[in-house]
C-alpha positions, 0 to 999 in steps of 0.5 A: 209817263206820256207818249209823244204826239210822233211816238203815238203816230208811229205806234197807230199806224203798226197797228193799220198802216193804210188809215195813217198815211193815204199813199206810201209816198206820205211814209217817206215825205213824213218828217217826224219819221226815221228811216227806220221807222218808216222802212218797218211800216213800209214792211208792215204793209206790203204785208197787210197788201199780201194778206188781203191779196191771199184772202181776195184769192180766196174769194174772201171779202175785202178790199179791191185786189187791184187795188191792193196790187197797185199799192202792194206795187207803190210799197215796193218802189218805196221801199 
């Protein structure tokens, strides 16, 4: 049994959100996403933007934590 092109897509970006889609905007404009589905990856990462902020406090290396403000801020609105 293969997965479809649009399961697979969902699936690869539970796993890392930000390398499937550039904007959170892109989640909601995706036609061949649920609501539901796009919600789960909205939580998803708002909750990888949390961990990276957490780690960036903790003088951790990472991304930008402005960076992951300014998204963590463009997830909410979406959500």
């Amino acid at each position: 049994m293969t997965t479809s092109p649009v399961k697979a897509r969902f699936q690869e970006a539970l796993s890392d959100v930000s390398q499937v889609f550039d904007h959170p905007r892109s989640i909601l404009a995706a036609d061949d996403l649920t609501r539901e589905q796009e919600i789960v990856l909205l939580k998803q990462w708002e909750t990888d933007l949390r961990l990276q902020l957490v780690a960036s406090e903790e003088n951790m290396p990472g991304t930008e934590s402005g960076r992951s403000a300014e998204l963590l801020t463009q997830v909410r609105k979406a959500m």
